[in-house]
N, C-alpha and C positions, 0 to 999 in steps of 0.2 A: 394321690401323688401324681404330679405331674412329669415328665421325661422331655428334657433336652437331646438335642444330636450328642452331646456329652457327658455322662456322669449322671448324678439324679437327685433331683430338684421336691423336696419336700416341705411342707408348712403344717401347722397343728391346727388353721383354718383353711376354709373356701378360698380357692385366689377369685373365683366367680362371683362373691361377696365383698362389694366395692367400701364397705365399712371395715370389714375384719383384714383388709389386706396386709401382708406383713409389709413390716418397714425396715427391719435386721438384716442381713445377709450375713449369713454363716456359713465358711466355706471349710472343707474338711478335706484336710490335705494327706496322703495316707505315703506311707516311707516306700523303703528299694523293694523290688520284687513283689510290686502287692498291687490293691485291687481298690474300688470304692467296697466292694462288699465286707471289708475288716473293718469299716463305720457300722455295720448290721445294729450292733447289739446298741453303740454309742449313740448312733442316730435316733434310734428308736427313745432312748432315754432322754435324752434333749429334745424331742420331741413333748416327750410328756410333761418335762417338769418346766420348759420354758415358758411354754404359751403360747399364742396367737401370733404374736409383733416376730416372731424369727420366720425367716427362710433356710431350711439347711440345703446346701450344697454339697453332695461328697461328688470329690473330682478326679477326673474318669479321665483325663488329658494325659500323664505321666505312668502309666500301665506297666507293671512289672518287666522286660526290658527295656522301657524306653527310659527308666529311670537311669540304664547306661551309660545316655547321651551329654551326660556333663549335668550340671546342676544348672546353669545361664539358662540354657536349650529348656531342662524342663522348666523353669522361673517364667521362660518366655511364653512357653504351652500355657502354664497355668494362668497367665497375666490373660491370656488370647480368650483363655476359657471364660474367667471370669468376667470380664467385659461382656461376652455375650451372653451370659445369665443379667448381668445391669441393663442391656438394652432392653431385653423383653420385659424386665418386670420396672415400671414406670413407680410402682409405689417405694422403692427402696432409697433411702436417706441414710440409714450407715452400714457399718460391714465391719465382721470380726473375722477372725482366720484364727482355726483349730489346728494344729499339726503332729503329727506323729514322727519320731525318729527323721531320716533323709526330706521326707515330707516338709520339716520345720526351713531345713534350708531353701527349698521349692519356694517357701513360701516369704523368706525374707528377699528371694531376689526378687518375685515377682510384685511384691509392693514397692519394690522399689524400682520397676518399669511403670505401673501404674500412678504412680505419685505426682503432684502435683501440688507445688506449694501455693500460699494463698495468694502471692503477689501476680503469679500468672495465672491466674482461674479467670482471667475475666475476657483472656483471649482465647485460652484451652477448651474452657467449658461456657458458652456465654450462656446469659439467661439463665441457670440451672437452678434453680432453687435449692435444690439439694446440698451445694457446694458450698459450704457454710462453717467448715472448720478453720479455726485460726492460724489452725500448725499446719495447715494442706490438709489436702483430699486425696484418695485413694479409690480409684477407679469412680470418683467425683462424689463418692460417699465420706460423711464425716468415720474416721479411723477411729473403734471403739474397742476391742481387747483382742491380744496378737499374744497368743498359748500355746506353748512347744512342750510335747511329752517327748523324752529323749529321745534328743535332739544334737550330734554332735556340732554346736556350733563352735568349735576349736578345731575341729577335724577330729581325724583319729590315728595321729600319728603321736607316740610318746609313749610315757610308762603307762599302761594298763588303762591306756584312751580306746582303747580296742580288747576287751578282755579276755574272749573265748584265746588269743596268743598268749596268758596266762602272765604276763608280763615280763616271761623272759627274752631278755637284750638279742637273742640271734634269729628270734621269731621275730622282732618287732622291725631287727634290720633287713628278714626278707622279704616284708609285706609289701614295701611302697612300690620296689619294681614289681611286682606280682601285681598289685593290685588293679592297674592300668588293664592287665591282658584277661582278669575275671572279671571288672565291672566295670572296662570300660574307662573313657573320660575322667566319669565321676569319682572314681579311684582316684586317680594322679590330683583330682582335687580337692579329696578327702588326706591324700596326705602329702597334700601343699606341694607337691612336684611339677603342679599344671606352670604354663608357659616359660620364656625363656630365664636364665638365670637373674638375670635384672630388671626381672621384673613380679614385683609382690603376687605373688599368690591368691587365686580369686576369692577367699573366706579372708583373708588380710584387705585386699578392698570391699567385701563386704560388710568389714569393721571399722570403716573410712570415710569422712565426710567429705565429699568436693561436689566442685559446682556441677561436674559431669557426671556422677554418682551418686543417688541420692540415697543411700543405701540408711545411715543414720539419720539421716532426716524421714523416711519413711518412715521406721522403726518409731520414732521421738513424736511422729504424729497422732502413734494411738495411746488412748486413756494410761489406758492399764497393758503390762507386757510380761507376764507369767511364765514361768521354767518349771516344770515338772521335769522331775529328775530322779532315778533309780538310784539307791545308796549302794548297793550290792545286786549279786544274782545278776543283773545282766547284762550277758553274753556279748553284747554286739555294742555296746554304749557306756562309757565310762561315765561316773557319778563328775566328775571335774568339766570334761566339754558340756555335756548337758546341764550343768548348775551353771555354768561359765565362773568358774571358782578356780584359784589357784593352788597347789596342793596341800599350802598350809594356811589355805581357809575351809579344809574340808576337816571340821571336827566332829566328832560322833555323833550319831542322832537320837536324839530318845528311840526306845523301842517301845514306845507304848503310841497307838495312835491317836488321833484328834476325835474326841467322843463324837457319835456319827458318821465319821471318813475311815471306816477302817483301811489301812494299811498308809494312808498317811499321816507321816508321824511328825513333820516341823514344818514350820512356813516363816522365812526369812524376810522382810524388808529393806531391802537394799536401796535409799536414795543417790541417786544421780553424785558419780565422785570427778570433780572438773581435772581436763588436762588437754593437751598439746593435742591429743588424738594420737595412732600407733602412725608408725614411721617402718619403712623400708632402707635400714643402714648398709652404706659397703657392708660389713661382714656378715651381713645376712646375705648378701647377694652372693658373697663370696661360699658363705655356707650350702646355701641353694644349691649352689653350683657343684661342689663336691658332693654334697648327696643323692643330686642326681646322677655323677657320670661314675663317680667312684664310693658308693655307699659303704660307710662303716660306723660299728656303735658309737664310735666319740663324734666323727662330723652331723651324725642325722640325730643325735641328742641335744648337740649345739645349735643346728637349724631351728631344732622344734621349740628348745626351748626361747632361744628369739622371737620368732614368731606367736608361740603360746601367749606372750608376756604385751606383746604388743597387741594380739587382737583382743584379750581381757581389758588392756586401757581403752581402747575404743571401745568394747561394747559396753563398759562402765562407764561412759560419759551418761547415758542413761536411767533410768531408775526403774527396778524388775523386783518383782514379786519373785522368788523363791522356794518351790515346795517339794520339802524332800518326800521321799515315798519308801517304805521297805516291807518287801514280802518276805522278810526271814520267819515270819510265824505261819506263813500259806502252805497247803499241802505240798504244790510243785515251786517253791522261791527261784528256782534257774528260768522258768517262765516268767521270770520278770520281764524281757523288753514286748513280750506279747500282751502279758496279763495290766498293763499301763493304762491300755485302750481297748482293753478286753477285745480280741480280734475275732475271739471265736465264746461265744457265752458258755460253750458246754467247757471248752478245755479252759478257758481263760479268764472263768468268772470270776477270781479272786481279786481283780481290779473295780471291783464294782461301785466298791468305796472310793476311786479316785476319781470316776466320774459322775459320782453323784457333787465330788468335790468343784467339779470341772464348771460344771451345770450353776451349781450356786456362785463361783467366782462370777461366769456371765451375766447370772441374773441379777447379778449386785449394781451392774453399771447400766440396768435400766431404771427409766426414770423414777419409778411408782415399786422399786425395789427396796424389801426391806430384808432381804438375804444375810446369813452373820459372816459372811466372809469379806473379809477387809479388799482394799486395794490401795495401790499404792499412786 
């Protein structure tokens, strides 16, 4: 194993061996309050089962307070970082990004500083050989599979989007001011309070195509775009933002899991459903407005669920793999947001089947891959 100035830098070959050199880059994006060390047990495993052709990256940029600082600020770190893992390593031609919970958002804005569509590559990146995807490039690698384990991409503002507040309405209406003054930034823009009233909310333009934003066009440039998503049991991530599901497309899951994957139990298909993309109406602005100066259960149910409804059509312009997951047969199942990505192999090995799942979804979209897991 090799060590950058950041984070740490691993392959299943010699980088010294100019034949086995990897060509994948794998970047491993870890949620609020954490470390690259909650990749231990996951890296080790992708390690084993992938091969030679990967790079893994677990990123060291975003370090437990600093995941504070807004989600842009860490998107920007993590964009910074990963660049300087591409310069060093010349043999690298694509690149996937692994995310855990807060991580997943880290990681969609940072592809989306990094991006680069195909019609300006020839002044952006000249010469590159590498720059070869049709949908754009990303950090000048062709964009091959982009995988969020719960992940609120809705935020976690609404009924039981936030669940350790148990879903009741006087918990849910004193989280958003509160949540600014315990985590920061990133709070007000986990529950869509961030900037001024008329102006959409930063997880609303990350659900938004424009010329200045390339937020969905990143997203649209990789293969395959996967959801792992907890059905119950955890605490900190509701089953609806992390499926990006609305709540009457959330129907029960089998409880028997996928022969091989224990604990996960469906996998969903969801092709690309066309539209207008989401919109910022007066009474959203209007709504914004009142929940932030003067919060109460009927205006910050009306904001959310504007909001809710408009970043699901933007991120449904897309087509995403869906995998539900449930630990209600696991010794500890409240350990669900840990046991996802197994943080800790002693306490939280009962995820062990979602990344052996993880592992075969990637390895499906290599070339010379005969893995049974679909993509989309």
């Amino acid at each position: 194993m090799s060590t950058l100035t950041q984070g740490t830098l691993s392959s299943s070959s010699s980088i010294g061996n100019v034949k086995n050199k990897p060509d994948h880059l794998l970047v491993l994006v870890h949620g609020i309050m954490a470390s690259p060390s909650d990749w231990n047990y996951f890296e080790a495993e992708l390690k084993r089962r992938l091969g030679r052709n990967f790079l893994i990256y677990a990123s060291s940029s975003n370090t437990f307070t600093k995941t504070f600082s807004g989600i842009d600020g860490a998107g920007k770190r993590l964009a910074d970082e990963v660049l300087q893992v591409v310069q060093q390593t010349e043999s690298l031609k694509r690149i996937s990004f692994l995310a855990h919970s807060l991580g997943g958002l880290f990681a969609r804005y940072a592809i989306a500083v990094l991006y680069n569509n195909s019609d300006s590559l020839s002044s952006s990146i000249p010469n590159d050989p590498r720059s070869s995807s049709k949908k754009g490039v990303v950090a000048g690698l062709e964009p091959i599979s982009f995988i969020t384990l719960a992940t609120p991409h809705l935020g976690v503002r609404g009924k039981k989007q936030l669940p350790f507040l148990l879903g009741v309405p006087f918990l849910e209406k004193l989280a958003p001011p509160i949540a600014p003054i315990v985590v920061g930034r990133t709070g007000s823009q986990l529950f869509l309070t961030d900037g001024k009233p008329d102006k959409p909310p930063l997880l609303l333009r990350m659900a938004s195509a424009s010329e200045k934003e390339k937020f969905i066009s990143a997203l649209g440039a990789f293969r395959s775009r996967v959801l792992y998503a907890n059905v119950a049991y955890d605490h900190m991530v509701g089953w609806r933002t992390s499926s990006i599901r609305r709540e009457n497309e959330l129907i029960k899951p089998p409880r028997r899991s996928l022969v091989g994957y224990k604990h996960v139990v469906d996998v969903e298909y969801c092709p690309p459903v066309s539209s207008a993309g989401p919109h910022f109406p007066p009474e959203a602005a209007q709504a914004k407005e009142a929940a932030q100066k003067s919060p109460t259960t009927h205006n910050t149910v009306d904001y959310h669920e504007i909001m809710e409804e408009e970043m699901i059509r933007g991120l449904q312009q897309l087509g995403w793999i869906k995998v539900d997951v449930s630990f209600h047969s696991s010794f500890w199942p409240f350990f669900a947001h840990n046991n996802i990505h197994v943080k800790n192999e002693w306490l939280y090995n009962a995820g062990a089947g979602v990344v052996a799942h993880v592992a075969d979804t990637l390895k499906q979209q290599e070339p010379s891959s005969v893995a049974p897991v679909a993509s989309l």
